[in-house]
C-alpha positions in Angstrom: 0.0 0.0 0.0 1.6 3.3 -1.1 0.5 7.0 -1.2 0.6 9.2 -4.4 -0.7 12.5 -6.0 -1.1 14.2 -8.9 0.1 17.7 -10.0 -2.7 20.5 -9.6 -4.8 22.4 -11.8 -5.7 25.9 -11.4 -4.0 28.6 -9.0 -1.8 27.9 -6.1 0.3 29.7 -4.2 2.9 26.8 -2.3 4.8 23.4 -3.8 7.4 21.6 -1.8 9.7 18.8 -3.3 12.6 17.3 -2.1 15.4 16.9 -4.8 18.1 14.0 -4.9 20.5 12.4 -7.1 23.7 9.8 -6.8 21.8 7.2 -4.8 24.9 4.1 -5.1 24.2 1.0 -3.6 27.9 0.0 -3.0 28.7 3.2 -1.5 26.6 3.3 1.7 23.4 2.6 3.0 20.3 5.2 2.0 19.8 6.8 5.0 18.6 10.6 3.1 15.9 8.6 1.3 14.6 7.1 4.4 15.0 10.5 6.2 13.5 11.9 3.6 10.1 9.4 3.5 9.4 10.2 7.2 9.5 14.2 6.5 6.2 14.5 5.4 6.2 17.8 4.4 6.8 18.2 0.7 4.7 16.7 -2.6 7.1 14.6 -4.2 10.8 13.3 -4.9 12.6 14.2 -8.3 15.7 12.3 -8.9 18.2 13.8 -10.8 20.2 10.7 -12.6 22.3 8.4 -11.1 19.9 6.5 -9.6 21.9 3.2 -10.5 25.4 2.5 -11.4 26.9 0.6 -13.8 29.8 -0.8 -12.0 30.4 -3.8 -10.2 31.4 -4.4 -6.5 34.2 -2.4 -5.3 34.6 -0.6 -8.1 33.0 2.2 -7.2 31.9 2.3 -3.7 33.3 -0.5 -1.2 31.2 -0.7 1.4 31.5 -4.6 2.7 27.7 -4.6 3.6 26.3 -3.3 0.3 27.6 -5.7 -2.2 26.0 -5.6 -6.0 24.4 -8.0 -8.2 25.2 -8.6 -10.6 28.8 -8.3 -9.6 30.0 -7.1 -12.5 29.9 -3.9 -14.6 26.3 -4.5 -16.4 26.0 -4.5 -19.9 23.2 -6.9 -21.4 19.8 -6.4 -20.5 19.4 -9.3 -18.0 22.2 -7.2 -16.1 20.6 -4.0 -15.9 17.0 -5.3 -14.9 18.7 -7.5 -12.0 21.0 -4.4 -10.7 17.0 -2.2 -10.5 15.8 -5.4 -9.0 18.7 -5.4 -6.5 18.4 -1.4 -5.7 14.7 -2.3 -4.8 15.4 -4.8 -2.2 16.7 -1.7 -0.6 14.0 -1.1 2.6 14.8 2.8 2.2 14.4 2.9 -1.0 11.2 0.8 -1.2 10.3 2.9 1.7 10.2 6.6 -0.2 9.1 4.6 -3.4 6.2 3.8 -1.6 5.2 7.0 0.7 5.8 9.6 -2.5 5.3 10.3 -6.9 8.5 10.4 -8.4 9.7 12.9 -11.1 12.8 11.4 -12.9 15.6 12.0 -15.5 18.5 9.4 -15.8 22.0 10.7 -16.2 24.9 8.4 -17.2 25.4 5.7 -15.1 21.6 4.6 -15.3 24.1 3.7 -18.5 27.6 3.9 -17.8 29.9 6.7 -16.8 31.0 10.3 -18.6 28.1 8.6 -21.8 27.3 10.5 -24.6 25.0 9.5 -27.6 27.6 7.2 -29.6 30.0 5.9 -26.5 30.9 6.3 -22.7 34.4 6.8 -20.9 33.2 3.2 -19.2 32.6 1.3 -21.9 35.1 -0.5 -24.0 33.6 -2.1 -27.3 36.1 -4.9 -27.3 35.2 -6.8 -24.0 31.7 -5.3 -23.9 30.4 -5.0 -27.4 28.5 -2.3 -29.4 27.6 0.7 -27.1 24.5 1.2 -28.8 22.8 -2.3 -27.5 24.2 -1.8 -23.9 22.2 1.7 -24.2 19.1 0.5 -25.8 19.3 -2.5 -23.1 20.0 0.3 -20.2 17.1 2.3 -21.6 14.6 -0.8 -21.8 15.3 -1.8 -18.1 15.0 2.1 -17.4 11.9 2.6 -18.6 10.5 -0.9 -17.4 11.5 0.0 -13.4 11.3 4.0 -13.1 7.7 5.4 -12.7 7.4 7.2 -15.8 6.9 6.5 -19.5 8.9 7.0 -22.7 7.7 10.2 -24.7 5.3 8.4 -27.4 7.1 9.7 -30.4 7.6 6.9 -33.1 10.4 9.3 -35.0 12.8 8.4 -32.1 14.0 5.0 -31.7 16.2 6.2 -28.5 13.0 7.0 -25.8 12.8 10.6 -24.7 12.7 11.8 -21.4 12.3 15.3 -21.8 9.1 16.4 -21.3 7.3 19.1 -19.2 4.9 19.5 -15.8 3.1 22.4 -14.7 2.1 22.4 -10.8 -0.7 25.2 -11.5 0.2 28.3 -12.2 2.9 28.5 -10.0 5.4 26.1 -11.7 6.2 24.4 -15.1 8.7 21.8 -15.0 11.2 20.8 -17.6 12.7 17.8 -18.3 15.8 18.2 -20.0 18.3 15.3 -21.4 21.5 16.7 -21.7 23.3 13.3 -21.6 21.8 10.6 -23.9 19.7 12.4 -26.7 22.1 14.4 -28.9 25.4 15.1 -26.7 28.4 14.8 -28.6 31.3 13.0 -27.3 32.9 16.0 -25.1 36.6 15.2 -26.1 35.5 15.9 -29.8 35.6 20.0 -31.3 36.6 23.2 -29.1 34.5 23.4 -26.3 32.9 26.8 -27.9 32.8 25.1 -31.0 28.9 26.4 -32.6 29.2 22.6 -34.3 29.6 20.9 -30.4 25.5 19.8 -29.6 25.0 19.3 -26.0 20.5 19.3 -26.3 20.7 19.0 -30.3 19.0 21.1 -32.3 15.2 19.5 -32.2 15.3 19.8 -28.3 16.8 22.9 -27.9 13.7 24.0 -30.3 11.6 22.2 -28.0 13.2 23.7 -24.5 13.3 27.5 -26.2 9.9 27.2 -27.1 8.5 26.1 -24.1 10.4 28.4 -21.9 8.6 31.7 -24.2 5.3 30.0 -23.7 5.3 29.2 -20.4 6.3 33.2 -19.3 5.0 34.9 -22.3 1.7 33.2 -22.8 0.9 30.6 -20.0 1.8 33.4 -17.1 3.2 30.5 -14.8 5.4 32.3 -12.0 8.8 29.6 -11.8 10.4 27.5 -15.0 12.2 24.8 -13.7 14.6 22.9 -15.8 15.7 19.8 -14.2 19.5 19.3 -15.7 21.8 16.2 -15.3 25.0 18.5 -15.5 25.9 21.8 -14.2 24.9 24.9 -16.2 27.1 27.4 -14.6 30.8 28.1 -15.6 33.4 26.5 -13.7 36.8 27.9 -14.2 40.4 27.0 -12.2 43.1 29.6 -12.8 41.4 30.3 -16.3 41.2 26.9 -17.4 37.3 25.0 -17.6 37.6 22.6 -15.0 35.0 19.8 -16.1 34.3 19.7 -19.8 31.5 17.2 -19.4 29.5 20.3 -17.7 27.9 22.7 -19.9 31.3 24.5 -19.3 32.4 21.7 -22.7 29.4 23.2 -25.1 29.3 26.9 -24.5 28.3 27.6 -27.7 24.6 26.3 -26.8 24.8 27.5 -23.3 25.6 31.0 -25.0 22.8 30.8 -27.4 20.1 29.5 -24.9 21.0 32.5 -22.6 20.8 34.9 -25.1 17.6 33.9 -25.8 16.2 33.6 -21.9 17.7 37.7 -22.0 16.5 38.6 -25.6 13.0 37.8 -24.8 13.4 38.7 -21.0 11.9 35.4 -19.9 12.7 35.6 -15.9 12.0 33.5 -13.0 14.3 30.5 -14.3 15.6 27.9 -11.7 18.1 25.3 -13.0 18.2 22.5 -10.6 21.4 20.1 -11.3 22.5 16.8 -9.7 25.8 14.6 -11.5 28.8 16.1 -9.0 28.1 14.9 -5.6 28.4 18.4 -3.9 26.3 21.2 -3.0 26.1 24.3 -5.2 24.4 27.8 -5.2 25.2 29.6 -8.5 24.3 32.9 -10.2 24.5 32.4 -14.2 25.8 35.1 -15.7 25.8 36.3 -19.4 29.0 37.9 -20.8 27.0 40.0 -23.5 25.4 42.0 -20.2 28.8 42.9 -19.1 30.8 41.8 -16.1 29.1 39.4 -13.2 28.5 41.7 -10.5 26.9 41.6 -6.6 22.8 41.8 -7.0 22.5 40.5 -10.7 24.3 43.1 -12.8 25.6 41.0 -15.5 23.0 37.7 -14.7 20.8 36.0 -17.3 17.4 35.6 -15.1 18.7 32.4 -14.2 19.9 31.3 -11.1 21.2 26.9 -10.4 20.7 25.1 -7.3 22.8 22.1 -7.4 22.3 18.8 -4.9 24.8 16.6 -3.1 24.6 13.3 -3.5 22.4 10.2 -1.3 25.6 8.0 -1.3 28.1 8.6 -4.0 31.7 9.7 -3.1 32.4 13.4 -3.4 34.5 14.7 -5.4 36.3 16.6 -2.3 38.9 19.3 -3.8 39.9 19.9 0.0 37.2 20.6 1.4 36.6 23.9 2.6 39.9 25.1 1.6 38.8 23.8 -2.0 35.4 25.4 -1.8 36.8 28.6 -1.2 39.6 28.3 -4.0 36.1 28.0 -6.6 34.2 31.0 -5.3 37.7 33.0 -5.4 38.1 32.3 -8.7 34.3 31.7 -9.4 32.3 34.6 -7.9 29.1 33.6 -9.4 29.4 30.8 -7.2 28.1 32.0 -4.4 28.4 28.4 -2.2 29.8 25.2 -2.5 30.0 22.1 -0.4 32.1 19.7 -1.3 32.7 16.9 1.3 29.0 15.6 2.9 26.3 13.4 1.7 21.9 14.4 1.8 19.1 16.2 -0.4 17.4 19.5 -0.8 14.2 20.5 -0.1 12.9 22.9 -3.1 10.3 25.4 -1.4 8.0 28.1 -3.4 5.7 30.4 -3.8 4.4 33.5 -5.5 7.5 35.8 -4.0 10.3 33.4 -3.8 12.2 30.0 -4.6 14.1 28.5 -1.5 16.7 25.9 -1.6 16.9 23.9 1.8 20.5 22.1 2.0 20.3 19.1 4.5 23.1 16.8 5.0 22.9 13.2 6.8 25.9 12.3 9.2 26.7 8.8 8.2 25.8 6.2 5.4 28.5 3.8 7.0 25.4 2.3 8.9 21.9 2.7 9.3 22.5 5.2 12.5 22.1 8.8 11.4 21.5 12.6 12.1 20.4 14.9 10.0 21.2 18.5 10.1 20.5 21.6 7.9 23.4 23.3 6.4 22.5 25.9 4.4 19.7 27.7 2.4 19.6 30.3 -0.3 17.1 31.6 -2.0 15.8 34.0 -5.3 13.0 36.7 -5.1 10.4 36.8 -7.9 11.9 39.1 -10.9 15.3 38.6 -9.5 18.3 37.0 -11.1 20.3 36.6 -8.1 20.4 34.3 -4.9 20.6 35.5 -1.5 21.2 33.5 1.6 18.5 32.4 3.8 18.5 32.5 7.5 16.7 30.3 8.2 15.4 27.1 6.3 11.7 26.7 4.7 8.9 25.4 6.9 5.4 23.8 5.6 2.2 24.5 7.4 0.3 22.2 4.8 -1.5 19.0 6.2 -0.3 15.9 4.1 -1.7 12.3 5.0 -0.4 10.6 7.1 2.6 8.0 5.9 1.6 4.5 5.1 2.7 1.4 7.2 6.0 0.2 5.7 5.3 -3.2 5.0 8.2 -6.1 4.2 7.2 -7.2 0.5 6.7 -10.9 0.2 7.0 -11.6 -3.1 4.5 -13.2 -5.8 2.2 -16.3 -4.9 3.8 -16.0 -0.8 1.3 -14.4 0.8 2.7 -14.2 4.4 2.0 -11.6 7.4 4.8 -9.2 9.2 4.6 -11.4 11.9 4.7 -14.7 10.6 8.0 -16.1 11.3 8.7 -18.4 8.0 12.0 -18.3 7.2 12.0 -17.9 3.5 10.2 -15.6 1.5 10.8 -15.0 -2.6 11.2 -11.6 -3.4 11.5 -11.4 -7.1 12.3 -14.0 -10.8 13.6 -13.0 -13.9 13.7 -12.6 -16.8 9.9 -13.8 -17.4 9.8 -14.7 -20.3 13.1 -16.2 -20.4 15.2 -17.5 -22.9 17.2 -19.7 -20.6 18.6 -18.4 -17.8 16.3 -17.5 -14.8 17.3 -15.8 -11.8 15.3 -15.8 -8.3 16.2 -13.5 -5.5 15.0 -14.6 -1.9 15.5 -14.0 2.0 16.4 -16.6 4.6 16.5 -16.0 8.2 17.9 -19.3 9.3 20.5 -22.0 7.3 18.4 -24.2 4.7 18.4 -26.5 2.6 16.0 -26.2 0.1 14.6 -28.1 -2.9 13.8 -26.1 -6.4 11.4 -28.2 -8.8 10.1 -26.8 -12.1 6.8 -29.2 -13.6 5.0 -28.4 -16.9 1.2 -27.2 -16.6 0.4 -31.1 -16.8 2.5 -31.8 -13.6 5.1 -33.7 -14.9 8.6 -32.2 -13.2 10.9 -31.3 -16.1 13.7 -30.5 -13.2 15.1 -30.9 -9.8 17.7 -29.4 -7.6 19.1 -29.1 -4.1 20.8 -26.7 -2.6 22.6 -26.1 1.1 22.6 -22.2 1.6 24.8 -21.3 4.8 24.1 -17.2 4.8 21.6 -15.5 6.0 20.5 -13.0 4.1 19.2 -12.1 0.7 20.0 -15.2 -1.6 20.4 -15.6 -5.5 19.9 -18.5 -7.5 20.6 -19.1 -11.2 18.8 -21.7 -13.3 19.8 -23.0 -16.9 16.2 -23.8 -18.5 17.4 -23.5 -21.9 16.5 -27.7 -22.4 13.2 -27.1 -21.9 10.9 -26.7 -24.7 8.6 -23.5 -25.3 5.8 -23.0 -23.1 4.6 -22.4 -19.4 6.4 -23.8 -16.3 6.2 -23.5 -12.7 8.8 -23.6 -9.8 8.3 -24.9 -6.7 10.6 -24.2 -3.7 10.3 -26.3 -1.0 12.3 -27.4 2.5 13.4 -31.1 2.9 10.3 -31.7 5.0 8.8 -31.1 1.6 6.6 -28.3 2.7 6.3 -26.0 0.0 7.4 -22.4 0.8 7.1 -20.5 -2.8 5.8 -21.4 -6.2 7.0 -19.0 -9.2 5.0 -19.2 -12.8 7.6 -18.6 -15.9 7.2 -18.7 -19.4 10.2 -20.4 -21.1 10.3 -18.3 -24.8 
């Protein structure tokens, strides 16, 4: 039993979302998202990409409780739908799954890292083939797991994501894909190349268009364009810093400014996630002159960037690095570079808040939350200013659902019955051949697996010891078995049968 809503028609004058991105399994446990579920005080969670990663155990993250499956870097579609199915066992996660609606845009590890449309820094074509079948497998499983649907658009084989939201007429969301849709490889052209596409031509149509129409026509208060990477300019002793940031196309970012000023479309909020630190940025427009205090120089624009739910910073020293960027950066009004947590996104009629709040410790599931910092822009500005003090609500939300432990398919047992097996999840289904079951044991077992056709005679039997207690896997080979429909039964050496599983076998 979960709780949902659905975005508002007609006037209102207050919206509260939390905002999160970089939730990685190996790297801790997901202590914001649980904090975050037992808030109550905000409409919904968007994630900002990154909400899986690619890699396999200790590769990127090695925390000895929070082993991956598979454990490998995933390539093939099998891999991909078993590392969702993984994430999922997670009880925080499950937990904010079920108490809130999700927005959603992937970034590049829902792929593989640093990707762009033809390739990816992690992907090497001789030991893990064409690029393009990893990404249409990555973008299958996506789509299949994440609560939201493709764009229906039969002229694009590759599944947008971009699309827009408006809460009222208070704020129109925008879903931008600046990763997998038409980005160029960023090593490839001068970064202010006019021939280097970060959106591509047909979305920045799309994103121009919409942005006019929402101020010009619609009269909605707040545009907010959800962003994997960061918008603003990033410079270290006069060199760009991170050319997978907008900072490696400013040729588009040029253009799409000059458009947001030409047509004096203001009240623009970029929200940003991809870096694993915490970021308040002016955007300024060099054809308005130098960046100056109070928005002389600024492009109506201002970026609030998240930290991350688990994945490692990126650190620069800390605070001694943080100040080094706003020295050299002073658009960059704040950065954090060092803790882990999420932002709470607070609005109405007269201002846009950003709420920092950073959790203590992923190492275990013992935390404290505290807030850090908040900053915020006043309607018709182009500037952020700090907050005192961080948002509150005064709006009555539901109360939260009982968590309740899933018991997978065909296993319908209480919270309090004491069994001690329970199947969570089998896949593929259909399945070609290999078949995969995920289940929990709270005691040593040894347990029999028999498949039988629809008729009842068994096609296959094994027995297995399993000595851990915890979440177990099991891999079948059922590519012997003809066509058709099967079922597995799992059952104790008592022969009391704890789980029964329906497959097709393609």
């Amino acid at each position: 039993m979960g709780r949902t809503k659905t975005a508002i028609l007609g006037p209102i004058d207050h919206l509260r979302f939390a905002m999160v991105h970089g939730s990685n399994y190996n790297n801790g446990y997901f202590n914001a998202f649980r904090d975050l579920a037992e808030r109550n005080d905000f409409e919904f969670v968007f994630h900002l990409g990154d909400y899986i990663y690619e890699y396999g155990s200790g590769q990127y993250g090695n925390h000895p409780d929070r082993w991956l499956v598979p454990n490998h870097d995933i390539v093939t579609l099998d891999d991909y739908r078993a590392r969702y199915s993984h994430y999922r066992l997670d009880p925080d996660l499950r937990y904010i799954h079920q108490q809130y609606p999700w927005y959603a845009i992937w970034d590049d590890h829902e792929i593989a890292n640093d990707a762009w449309v033809g390739g990816a820094e992690n992907h090497d074509p001789a030991t893990q083939g064409d690029f393009l079948v990893r990404k249409a497998a990555a973008i299958q499983a996506y789509f299949e797991w994440m609560p939201l649907r493709p764009v229906n658009d039969p002229s694009n084989p590759n599944n947008y994501i971009r699309k827009t939201v408006n809460w009222g007429n208070l704020a129109f969301l925008i879903f931008l894909d600046t990763r997998n849709e038409a980005r160029m490889d960023p090593g490839d052209l001068a970064n202010d190349s006019p021939d280097k596409k970060l959106l591509g031509e047909a979305q920045y149509q799309w994103l121009t268009q919409n942005l006019y129409n929402s101020y010009h026509e619609d009269n909605i208060k707040w545009r907010i364009i959800a962003n994997q990477v960061m918008f603003a300019p990033l410079e270290i002793f006069g060199w760009t810093a991170n050319k997978d940031q907008w900072d490696g196309y400013k040729h588009e970012r040029q253009r799409l400014l000059n458009f947001i000023t030409g047509w004096n479309i203001k009240n623009n909020v970029i929200i940003t996630g991809d870096i694993h630190t915490a970021w308040a940025n002016d955007i300024p427009n060099p054809i308005l002159g130098n960046y100056g205090n109070n928005g002389q120089g600024c492009a109506n624009a201002v970026e609030f960037i998240c930290t991350s739910i688990t994945s490692p910073s990126t650190n620069f020293g800390g605070g001694i690095g943080a100040s080094a960027i706003m020295w050299q950066n002073n658009h960059v009004k704040w950065v954090e570079l060092v803790n882990r947590g999420y932002s709470i996104l607070d609005i109405n009629n007269n201002r846009f808040q950003c709420d920092y709040y950073f959790i203590d410790n992923i190492n275990s599931t013992s935390y404290n939350r505290y807030w850090e910092k908040s900053w915020y822009l006043q309607d018709n500005e182009n500037f952020v200013r700090e907050a005192m003090y961080p948002s509150l609500s005064d709006d009555i939300l539901p109360d939260l659902v009982p968590e309740t432990p899933y018991q997978g398919e065909n296993n319908p047992v209480s919270v309090d019955d004491k069994r001690n097996f329970i199947l969570l999840s089998g896949f593929p289904n259909p399945t070609n051949g290999k078949f995969f079951i995920q289940f929990h044991l709270d005691t040593d077992s040894e347990l029999i697996f028999n498949v039988y056709e629809l008729s009842g005679k068994k096609v296959f039997s094994k027995k297995e010891l399993f000595v851990k207690c915890d979440i177990q896997y099991m891999n079948f080979e059922f590519s012997t078995l003809n066509s058709g429909k099967y079922i597995l039964e799992i059952a104790n050496t008592n022969y009391e049968i704890l789980a029964i599983k329906h497959f097709i076998k393609e």
